[in-house]
C-alpha positions as CSV (number, residue, x, y, z in Angstrom):
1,X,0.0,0.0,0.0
2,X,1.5,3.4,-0.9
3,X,2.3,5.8,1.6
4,X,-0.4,8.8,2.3
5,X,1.1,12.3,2.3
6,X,0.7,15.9,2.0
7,X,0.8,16.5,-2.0
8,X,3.0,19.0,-2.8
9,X,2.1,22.8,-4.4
10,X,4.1,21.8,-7.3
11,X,2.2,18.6,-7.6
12,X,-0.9,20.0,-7.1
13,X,-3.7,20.2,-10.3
14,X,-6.5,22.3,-10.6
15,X,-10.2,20.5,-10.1
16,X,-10.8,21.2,-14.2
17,X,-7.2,19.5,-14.9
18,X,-7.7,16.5,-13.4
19,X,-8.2,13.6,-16.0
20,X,-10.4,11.2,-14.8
21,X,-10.6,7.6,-15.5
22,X,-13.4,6.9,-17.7
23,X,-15.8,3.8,-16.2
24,X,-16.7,1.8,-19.9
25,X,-19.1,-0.5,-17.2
26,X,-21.7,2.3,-16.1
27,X,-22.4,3.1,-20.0
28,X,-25.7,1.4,-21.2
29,X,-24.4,1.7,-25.0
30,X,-21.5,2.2,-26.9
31,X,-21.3,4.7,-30.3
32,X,-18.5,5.0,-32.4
33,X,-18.0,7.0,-35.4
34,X,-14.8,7.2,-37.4
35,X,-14.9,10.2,-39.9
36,X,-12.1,10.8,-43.1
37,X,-12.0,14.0,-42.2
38,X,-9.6,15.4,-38.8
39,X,-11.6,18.0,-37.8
40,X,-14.2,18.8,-39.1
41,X,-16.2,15.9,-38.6
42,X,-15.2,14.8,-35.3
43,X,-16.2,18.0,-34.0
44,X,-19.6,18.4,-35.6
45,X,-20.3,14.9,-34.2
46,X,-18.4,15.5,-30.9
47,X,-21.1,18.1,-30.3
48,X,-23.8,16.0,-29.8
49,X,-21.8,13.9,-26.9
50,X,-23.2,16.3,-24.1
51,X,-27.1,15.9,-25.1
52,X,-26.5,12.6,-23.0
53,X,-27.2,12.0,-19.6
54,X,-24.2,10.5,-17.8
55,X,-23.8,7.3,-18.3
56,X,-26.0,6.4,-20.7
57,X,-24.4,5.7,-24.2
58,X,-21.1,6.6,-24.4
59,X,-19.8,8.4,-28.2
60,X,-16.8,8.6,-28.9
61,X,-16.0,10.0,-32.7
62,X,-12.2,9.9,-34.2
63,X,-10.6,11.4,-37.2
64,X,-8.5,10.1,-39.9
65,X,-7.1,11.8,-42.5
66,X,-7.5,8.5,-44.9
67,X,-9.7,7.7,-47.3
68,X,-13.0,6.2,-47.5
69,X,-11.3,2.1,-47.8
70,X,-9.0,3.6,-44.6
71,X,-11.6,5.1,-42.4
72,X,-13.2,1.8,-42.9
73,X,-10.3,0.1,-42.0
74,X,-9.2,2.4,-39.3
75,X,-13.2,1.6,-37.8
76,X,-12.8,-1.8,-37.5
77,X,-9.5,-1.1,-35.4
78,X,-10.9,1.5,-33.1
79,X,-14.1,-1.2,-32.1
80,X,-11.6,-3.5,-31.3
81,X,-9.6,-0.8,-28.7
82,X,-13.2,0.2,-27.4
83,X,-14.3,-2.9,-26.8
84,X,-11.1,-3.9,-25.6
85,X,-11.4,-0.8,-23.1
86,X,-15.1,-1.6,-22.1
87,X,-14.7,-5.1,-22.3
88,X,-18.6,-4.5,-23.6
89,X,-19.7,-5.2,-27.8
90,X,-20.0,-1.5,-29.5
91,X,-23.4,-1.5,-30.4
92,X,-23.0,1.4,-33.4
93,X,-20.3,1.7,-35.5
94,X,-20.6,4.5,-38.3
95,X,-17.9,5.7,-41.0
96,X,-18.3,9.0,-42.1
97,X,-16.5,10.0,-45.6
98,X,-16.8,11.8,-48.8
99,X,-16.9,10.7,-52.4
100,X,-14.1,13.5,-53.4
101,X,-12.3,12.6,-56.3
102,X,-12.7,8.6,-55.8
103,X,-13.7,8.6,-59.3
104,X,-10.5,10.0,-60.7
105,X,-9.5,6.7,-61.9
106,X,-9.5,2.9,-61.7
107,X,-7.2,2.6,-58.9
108,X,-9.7,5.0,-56.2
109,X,-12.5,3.8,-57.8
110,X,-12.3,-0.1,-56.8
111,X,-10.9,1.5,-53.1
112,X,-14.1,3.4,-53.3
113,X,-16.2,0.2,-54.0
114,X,-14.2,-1.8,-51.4
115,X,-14.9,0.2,-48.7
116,X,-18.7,0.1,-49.0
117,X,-17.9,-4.3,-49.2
118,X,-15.9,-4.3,-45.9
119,X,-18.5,-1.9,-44.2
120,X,-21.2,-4.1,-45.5
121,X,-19.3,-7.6,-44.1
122,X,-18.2,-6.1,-40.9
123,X,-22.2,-4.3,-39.9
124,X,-20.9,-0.7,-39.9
125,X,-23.3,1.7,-41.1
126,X,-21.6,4.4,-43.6
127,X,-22.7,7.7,-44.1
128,X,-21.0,9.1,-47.3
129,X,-21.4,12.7,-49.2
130,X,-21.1,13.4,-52.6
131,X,-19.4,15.3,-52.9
132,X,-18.4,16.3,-49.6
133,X,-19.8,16.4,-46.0
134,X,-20.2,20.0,-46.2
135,X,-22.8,19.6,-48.4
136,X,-24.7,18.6,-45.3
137,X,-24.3,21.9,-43.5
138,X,-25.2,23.8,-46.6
139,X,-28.7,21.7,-46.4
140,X,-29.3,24.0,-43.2
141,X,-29.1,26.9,-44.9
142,X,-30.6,27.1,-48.4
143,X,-32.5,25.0,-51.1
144,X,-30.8,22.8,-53.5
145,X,-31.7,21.6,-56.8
146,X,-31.4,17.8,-56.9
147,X,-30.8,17.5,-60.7
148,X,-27.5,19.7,-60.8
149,X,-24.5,18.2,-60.0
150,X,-22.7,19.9,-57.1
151,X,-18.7,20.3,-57.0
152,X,-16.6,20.7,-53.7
153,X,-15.4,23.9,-54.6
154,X,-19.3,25.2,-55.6
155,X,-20.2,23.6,-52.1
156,X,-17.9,25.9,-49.9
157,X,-18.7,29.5,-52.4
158,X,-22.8,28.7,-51.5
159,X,-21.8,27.6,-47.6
160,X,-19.7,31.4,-48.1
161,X,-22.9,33.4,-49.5
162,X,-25.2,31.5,-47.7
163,X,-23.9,32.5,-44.3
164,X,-22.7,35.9,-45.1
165,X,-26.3,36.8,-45.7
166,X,-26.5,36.4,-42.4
167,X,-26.0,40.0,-40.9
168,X,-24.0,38.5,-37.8
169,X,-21.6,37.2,-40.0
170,X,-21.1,39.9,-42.7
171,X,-17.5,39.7,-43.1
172,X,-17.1,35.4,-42.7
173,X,-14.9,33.7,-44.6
174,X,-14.9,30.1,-45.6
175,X,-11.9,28.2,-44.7
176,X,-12.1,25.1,-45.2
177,X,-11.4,22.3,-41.7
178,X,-11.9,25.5,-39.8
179,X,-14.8,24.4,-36.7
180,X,-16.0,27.7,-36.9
181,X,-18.5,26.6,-39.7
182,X,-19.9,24.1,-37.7
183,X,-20.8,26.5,-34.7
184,X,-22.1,29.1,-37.0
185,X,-24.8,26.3,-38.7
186,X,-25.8,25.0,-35.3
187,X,-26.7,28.5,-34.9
188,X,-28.3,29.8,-37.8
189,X,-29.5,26.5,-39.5
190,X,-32.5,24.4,-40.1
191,X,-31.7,21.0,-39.2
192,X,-35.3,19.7,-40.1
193,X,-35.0,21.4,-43.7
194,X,-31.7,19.8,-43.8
195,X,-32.9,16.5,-43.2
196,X,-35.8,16.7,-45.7
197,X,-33.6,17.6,-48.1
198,X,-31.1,15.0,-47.8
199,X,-34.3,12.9,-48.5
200,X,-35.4,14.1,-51.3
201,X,-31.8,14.0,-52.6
202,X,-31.6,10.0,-52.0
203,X,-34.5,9.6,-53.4
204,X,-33.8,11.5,-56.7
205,X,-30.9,9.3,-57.0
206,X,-32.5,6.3,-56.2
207,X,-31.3,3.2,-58.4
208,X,-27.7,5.2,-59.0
209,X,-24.5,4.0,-56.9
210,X,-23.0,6.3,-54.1
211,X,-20.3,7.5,-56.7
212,X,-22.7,8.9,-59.3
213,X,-25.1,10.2,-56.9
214,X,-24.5,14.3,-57.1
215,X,-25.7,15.6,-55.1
216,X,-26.0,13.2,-52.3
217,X,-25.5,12.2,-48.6
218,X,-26.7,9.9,-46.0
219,X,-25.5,11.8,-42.9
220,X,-28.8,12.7,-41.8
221,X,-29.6,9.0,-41.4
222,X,-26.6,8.9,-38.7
223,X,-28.1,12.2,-37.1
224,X,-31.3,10.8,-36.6
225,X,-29.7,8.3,-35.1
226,X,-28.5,10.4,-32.6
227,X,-31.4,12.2,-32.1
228,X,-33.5,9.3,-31.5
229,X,-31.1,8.0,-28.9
230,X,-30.9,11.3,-27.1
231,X,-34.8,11.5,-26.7
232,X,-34.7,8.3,-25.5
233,X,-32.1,8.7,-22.7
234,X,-33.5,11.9,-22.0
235,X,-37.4,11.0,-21.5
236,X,-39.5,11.8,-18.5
237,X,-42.7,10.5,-17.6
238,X,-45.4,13.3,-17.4
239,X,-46.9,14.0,-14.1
């Protein structure tokens, strides 16, 4: 048994500094998501990790950098590690990426179509973009036309406009991987338009693969996910 004694000032760590040991046992559920993107991503997600009660399901999101056959690769690590740390199965396991350029030739393409095979083998639920996940935010903001194809670069000039016609933010710039743009559309956006419209956008391009599907994205089917849990852990009977 260790000794007890006076801790020294030096030694000493204030309340907020303190890392506590996380107990995996008192969670009910376990929800991972591993994202392509670093930052982005993992911080629009990591937002909704406080809508829980203590104890409840536990989320944990992480960031890759790799592409979409990598961040499916990457997912079935980080279940193992979790599970390993909870010694409990993961009940969710969601991979978040983007279609990007995975059609730039043969070579991205069959990563592209592997990823979606691996996901499918393993159970973990993917919720891709094309062509990007910001085209998810911009569904907050305004209306878009299912039958014209969408680009990256088109997506962050409308996510620009869109928010500086806002008149608290005037003089915003996009940047892109900046978490600013994430704070400002849980702000000003419409998350019940965006969902609707991610809808309709699957359903226009129903019958066409994930890769030819512009615009596209199934990120609001993880969200609801969410959602759903957190009314769930959050209900109260009525008096």
């Amino acid at each position: 048994m260790a000794k007890r004694g006076k801790i020294k000032k030096k030694d000493r760590k204030e309340k907020n500094e303190i890392e506590r040991p996380i107990r995996y046992r008192k969670y009910q559920q376990f929800f991972l998501i591993v994202c392509e993107d670093e930052s982005t991503e993992p911080y629009y997600f990591g937002n909704f990790e406080s809508l829980f009660p203590a104890h409840t399901l536990f989320l944990k999101t992480v960031g890759t950098g790799k592409d979409p056959l990598g961040v499916v690769q990457q997912s079935i690590l980080e279940r193992q590690k979790l599970y390993d740390l909870s010694r409990k199965e993961i009940d969710f396991v969601w991979v978040v990426f983007d279609k990007d350029d995975a059609d730039e030739n043969d070579a991205k393409i069959e990563r592209f179509e592997k990823a979606f095979n691996i996901a499918k083998d393993e159970t973990i639920e993917i919720a891709y973009s094309n062509e990007v996940f910001e085209l998810w935010l911009l569904l907050h903001l305004i209306d878009i036309d299912p039958q014209i194809p969408l680009p990256r670069k088109q997506v962050y000039e409308k996510l620009e406009r869109a928010i500086k016609s806002n008149s608290r933010y005037k003089e915003f710039k996009y940047i892109h991987g900046h978490k600013e743009i994430v704070e400002i559309v849980f702000k000003i956006g419409d998350e019940k338009k965006a969902m609707e419209q991610a809808a309709d956008l699957l359903s226009y391009n129903n019958g066409k693969s994930p890769i030819e599907s512009n615009p596209s994205t199934k990120v609001h089917i993880l969200v609801k996910e969410l959602r759903d849990w957190i009314q769930y852990y959050n209900w109260e009977p009525e008096n």
